[in-house]
Residue, then its C-alpha position, 0 to 999 in steps of 0.5 A: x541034573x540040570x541043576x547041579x548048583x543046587x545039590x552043590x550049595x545045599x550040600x555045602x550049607x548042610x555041612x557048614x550048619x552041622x545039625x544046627x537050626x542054620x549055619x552063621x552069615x560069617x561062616x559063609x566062604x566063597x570058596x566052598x561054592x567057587x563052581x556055583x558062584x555065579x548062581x548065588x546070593x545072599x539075602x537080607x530080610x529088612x521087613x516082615x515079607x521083604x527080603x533084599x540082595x546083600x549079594x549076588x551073582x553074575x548070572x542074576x545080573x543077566x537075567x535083570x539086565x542090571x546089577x540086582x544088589x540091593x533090588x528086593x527078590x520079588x523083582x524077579x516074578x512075574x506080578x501075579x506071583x510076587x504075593x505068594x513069593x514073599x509068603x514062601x520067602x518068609x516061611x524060610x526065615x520064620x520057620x525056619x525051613x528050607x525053599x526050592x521053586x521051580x520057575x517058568x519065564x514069561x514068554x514074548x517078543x525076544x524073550x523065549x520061553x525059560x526055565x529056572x530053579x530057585x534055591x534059599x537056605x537060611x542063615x544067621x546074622x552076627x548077632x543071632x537073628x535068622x535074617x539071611x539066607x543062602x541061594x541060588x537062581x539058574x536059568x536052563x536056556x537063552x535069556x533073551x531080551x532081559x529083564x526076564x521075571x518068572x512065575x512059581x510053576x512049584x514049590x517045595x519046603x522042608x522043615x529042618x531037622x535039628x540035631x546038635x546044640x544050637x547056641x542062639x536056641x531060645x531057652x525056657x524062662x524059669x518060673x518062681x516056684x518051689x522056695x521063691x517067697x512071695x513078695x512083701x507087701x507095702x507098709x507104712x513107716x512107723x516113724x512116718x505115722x508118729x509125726x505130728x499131724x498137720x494143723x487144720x485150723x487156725x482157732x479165733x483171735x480174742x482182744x483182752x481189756x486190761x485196767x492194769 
């Protein structure tokens, strides 16, 4: 139980989406996670593998240094991991699934060794996209000298069971079939084809001599 926001924020989004594929970005109260909101944070996915914070917590300020609202999430690892981050990261919105990541800082000059876990639960937008989810990054430890970034030491993902009516679920396209008619073919008006057909040519003009 290093980590008891994490059981508290998966715990309050399982509840808000209520066997729904994801709960809505509007349903989100601050006060269902009022002892976890320093860990927590909102995303935005902008891009295929991009993915912003909308907002953020303090304690990811501490650990960037800085205010982290509007930085995308890849800021906080290490280069090496930040191709396999955006991988994961979009397995959440595409799949959906659920992503937890266990986290090791990079150790150096006032900067002590840090452990950490990653949390990202998707959400929907106003308008039904799955374009943001709900987390939260913990650090178990003295940050140090910030920015601190971290490597993946491991991954979890889990598909989402889905056992209620999801309202945004996408629904079969009916096919014609059954009594549909086939469509009518193009024909010509026949009041078109009664009109008289253009003059091809002119003919020859004839002088006539007359004694009268």
């Amino acid at each position: 139980m290093q980590f008891p926001c994490l059981q508290e924020i998966r715990a309050y989004w399982e509840a808000l989406r209520n066997g729904r594929a994801a709960p809505a970005r509007s349903e989100v109260d601050p006060r269902g996670i009022e002892r976890s909101l320093e860990y927590a944070f909102i995303l935005e996915r902008i891009a295929p593998r991009v993915a912003r914070f909308r907002l953020a917590g303090s304690h990811l300020n501490e650990l960037m240094g800085m205010e982290v609202r509007g930085m995308p999430v890849t800021a906080f690892f290490a280069p090496s991991t930040r191709e396999q981050a955006a991988d994961l990261l979009e397995g959440v919105f595409s799949g959906p699934v659920t992503l937890e990541l266990a986290l090791r800082a990079e150790a150096g000059i006032g900067r002590p060794s840090l452990e950490a876990r990653f949390l990202a639960l998707p959400l929907r937008s106003d308008l039904g996209d799955m374009n943001r989810a709900l987390g939260c990054l913990v650090a178990c430890g003295r940050i140090g000298r910030a920015p601190r970034r971290f490597e993946i030491a491991g991954t979890r993902t889990a598909p989402i069971a889905v056992t209620a009516q999801d309202p945004f679920a996408r629904q079969p396209v009916p096919q014609p079939g059954g009594f549909a008619e086939a469509p009518a073919g193009f024909a010509p008006c026949a009041a078109l084809t009664d009109l008289p057909q253009p003059i091809r040519s002119r003919g020859h003009l004839h002088l006539i001599v007359s004694d009268e």
